[in-house]
N, C-alpha and C positions, 0 to 999 in steps of 0.2 A: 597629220601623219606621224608616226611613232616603227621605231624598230620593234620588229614581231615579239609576241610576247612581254611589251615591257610598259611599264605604265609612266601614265604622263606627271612630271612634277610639274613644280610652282613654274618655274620658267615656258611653260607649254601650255601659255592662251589659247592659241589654233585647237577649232576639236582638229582638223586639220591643214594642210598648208596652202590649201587652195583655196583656203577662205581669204585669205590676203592675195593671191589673182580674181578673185571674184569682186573684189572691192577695187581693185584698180579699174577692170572693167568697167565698172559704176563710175571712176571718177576719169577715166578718160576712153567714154567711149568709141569703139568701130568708127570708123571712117572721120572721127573729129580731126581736121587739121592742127597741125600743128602751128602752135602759136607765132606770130612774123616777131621778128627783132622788136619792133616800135610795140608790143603786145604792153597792155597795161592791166593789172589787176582789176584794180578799179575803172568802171564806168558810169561818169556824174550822171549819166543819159538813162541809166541801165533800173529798171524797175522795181523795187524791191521782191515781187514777184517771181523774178527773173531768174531769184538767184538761188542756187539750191547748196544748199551745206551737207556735203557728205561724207565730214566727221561726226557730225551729227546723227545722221541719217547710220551710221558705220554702225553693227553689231557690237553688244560688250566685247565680246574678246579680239575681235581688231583693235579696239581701241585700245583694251589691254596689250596686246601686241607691242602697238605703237609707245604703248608709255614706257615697259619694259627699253625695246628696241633705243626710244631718246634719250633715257637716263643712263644707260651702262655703255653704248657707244662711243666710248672716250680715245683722245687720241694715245693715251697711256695702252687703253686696250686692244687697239686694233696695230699699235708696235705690238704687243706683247703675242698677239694671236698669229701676226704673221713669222715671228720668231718662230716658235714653236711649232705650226701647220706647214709650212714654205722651208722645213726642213724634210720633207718628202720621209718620211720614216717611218709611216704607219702601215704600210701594204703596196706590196709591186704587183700590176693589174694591168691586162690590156683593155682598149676601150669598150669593148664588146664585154668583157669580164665586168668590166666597172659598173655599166648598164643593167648588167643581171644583178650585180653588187646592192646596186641603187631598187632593184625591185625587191628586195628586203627590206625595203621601207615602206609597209604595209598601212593600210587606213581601211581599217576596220569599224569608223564614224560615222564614215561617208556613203550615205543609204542612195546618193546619185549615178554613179558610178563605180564599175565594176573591173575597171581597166588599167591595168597594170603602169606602173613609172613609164617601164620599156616601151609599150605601145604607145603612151603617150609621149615619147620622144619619136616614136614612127611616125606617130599624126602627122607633127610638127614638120618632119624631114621630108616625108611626103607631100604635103602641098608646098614644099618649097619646090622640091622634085619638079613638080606638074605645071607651075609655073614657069619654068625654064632657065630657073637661075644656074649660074656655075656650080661646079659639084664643091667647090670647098664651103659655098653657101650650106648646100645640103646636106654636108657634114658638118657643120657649125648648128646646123637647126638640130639634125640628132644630138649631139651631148652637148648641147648652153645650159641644162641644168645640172651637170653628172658633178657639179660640185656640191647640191644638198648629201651628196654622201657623208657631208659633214654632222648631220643629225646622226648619221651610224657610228660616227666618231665622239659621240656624245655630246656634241654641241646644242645648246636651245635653239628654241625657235628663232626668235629675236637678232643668235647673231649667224643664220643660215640665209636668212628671206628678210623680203620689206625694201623701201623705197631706200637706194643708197645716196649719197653727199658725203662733203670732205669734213674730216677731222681737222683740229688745227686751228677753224677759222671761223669768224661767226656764223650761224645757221642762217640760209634764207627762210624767206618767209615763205616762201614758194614752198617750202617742204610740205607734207600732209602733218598733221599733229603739232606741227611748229612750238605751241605753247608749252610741248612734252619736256622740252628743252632746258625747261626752268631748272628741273630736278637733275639735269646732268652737272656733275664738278665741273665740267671744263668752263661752266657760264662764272664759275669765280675765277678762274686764270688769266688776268688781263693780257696777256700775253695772246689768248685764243680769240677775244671779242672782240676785234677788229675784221672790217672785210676781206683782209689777207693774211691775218695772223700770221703763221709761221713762213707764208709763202711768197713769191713774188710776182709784181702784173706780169701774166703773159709767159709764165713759169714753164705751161706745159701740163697736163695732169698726170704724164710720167710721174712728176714730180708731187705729184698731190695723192696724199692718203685716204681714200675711202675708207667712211663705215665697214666693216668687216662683212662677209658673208661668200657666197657660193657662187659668185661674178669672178670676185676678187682670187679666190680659190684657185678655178679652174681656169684662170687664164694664166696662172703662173706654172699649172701643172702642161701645160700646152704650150704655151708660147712661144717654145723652139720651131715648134711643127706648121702653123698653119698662116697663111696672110694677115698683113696687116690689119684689112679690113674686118676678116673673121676677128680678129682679136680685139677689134672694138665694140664688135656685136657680143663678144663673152664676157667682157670686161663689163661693160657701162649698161648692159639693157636694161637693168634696174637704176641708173642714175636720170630718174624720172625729173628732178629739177632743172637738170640741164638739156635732156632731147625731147620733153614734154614744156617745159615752163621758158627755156629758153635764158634760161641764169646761169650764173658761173664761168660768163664769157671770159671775166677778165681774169680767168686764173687758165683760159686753153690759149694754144699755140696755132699755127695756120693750119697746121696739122691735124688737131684735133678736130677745128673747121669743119675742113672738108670728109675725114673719116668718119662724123657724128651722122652726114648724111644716110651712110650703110647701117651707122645703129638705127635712124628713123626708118629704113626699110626694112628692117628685123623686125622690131618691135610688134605690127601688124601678125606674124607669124607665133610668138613667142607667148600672145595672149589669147587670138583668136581660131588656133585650131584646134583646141579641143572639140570633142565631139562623142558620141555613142560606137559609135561603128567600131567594131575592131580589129587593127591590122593585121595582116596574116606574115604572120614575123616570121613563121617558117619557111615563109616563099619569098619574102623579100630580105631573109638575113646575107644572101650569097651576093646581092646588088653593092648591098650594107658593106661588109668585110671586104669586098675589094675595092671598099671607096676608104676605111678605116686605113687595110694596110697602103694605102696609096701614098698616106700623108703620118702614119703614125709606127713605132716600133710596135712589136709585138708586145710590149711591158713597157708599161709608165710607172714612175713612184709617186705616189699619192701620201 
């Protein structure tokens, strides 16, 4: 996906951005449990048939994605990103405003689909709806992505989307592309390559720096507003090492514990309602705006 009219550079692998949810799909399918604590990579039992490698299997420009993504993702950069971004300066926008904001981010690539940003934050919100979760649930499913507004901010692909982890501290192996890692500086900063680097056991991930991107974004643009739980589900649903792989215990608090629960309940929404159907945003905007104004001002700074 690309802002209308404008062409894609070197930094913009993705013909669009869903080519990297469509590969996550591939590597953690529907209804696959989440891995138990005692989970082991390796299985001496397990058959080499068994196994399927879907970095391999991943299209070229995922994998360019991801190389881009693990080389420039430095803890240098994502202080540097949150300086600059997390000074709210760029545009005062209500959520509903933001939404439309975000449907300027057009994909013109994409011969699948024909369905706007907005509706497909409707999808989303909707079958949270119809399942009967809490409404601040249902408002967290509509804008958990309204931080890719970062691409209208001219941000690449790389640091908008993708699988997030901490800066700081050595990569697991649990990551997708793990070996991308090599080409990042911070693997010469002895200071980074240890299991805690900068951090300490049990720190909290308040305290711990994620990769940069449109999680991190939009929960800082939020954060005043909405429950705790929602803001785990905004924050981390892309920290797929940790509520998929089950790693990076030793750097969360009890806290994070039990909050990561709600991200694993999100996570099924976040990938798997897209669909063809298209919502009727004109019928469901007035449900929308008074669950928006319920929990948010009229104007956020972005």
């Amino acid at each position: 996906m690309k802002a209308a009219n404008s062409k894609i550079d070197a930094n913009a692998p993705l013909g669009n951005l869903d080519e990297w949810e469509d590969f996550l799909k591939q590597r953690y399918p529907e209804g696959a449990a989440t891995p138990p604590a005692t989970f082991k990579a390796t299985d001496p039992e397990k058959k080499k048939e068994q196994f399927r490698n879907y970095e391999a299997d991943a299209r070229p420009s995922v994998r360019e994605f991801y190389r881009l993504n693990h080389r420039y993702q430095t803890y240098d950069f994502v202080e540097e990103k949150k300086k600059d971004f997390l000074s709210f300066s760029r545009k005062q926008m209500g959520i509903w405003e933001a939404m439309e904001f975000l449907n300027s981010l057009v994909d013109d690539s994409d011969p699948d689909t024909d369905l706007s940003q907005l509706e497909h934050l409707l999808q989303t919100a909707e079958q949270i709806r119809q399942d009967g979760h809490p409404r601040w649930f249902i408002l967290t499913g509509l804008i958990h992505d309204l931080g890719k507004i970062l691409c209208l901010f001219g941000e690449p692909q790389w640091a908008v989307v993708g699988d997030t982890f901490p800066v700081g501290c050595d990569w697991s192996d649990k990551i997708v592309f793990h070996p991308y890692f090599a080409d990042n500086p911070d693997s010469n900063q002895s200071r980074y390559r240890s299991r805690l680097g900068v951090y300490t056991e049990g720190c909290g991930l308040d305290q711990v720096h994620l990769s940069w991107g449109h999680d991190e974004y939009l929960y800082h643009v939020v954060k005043e507003h909405l429950p705790t739980e929602a803001l785990y589900m905004i924050r981390f649903h892309s920290f797929y090492p940790a509520h998929r792989e089950n790693d990076y215990q030793y750097l969360m608090n009890n806290q994070d514990r039990q909050m990561f629960d709600w991200v694993r309940k999100f996570n099924p929404y976040d990938l798997y309602t897209k669909n063809h159907a298209k919502p009727n945003v004109a019928a469901l905007r007035p449900f929308y705006q008074d669950l928006i104004d319920e929990y948010f001002p009229k104007k956020l700074a972005w």
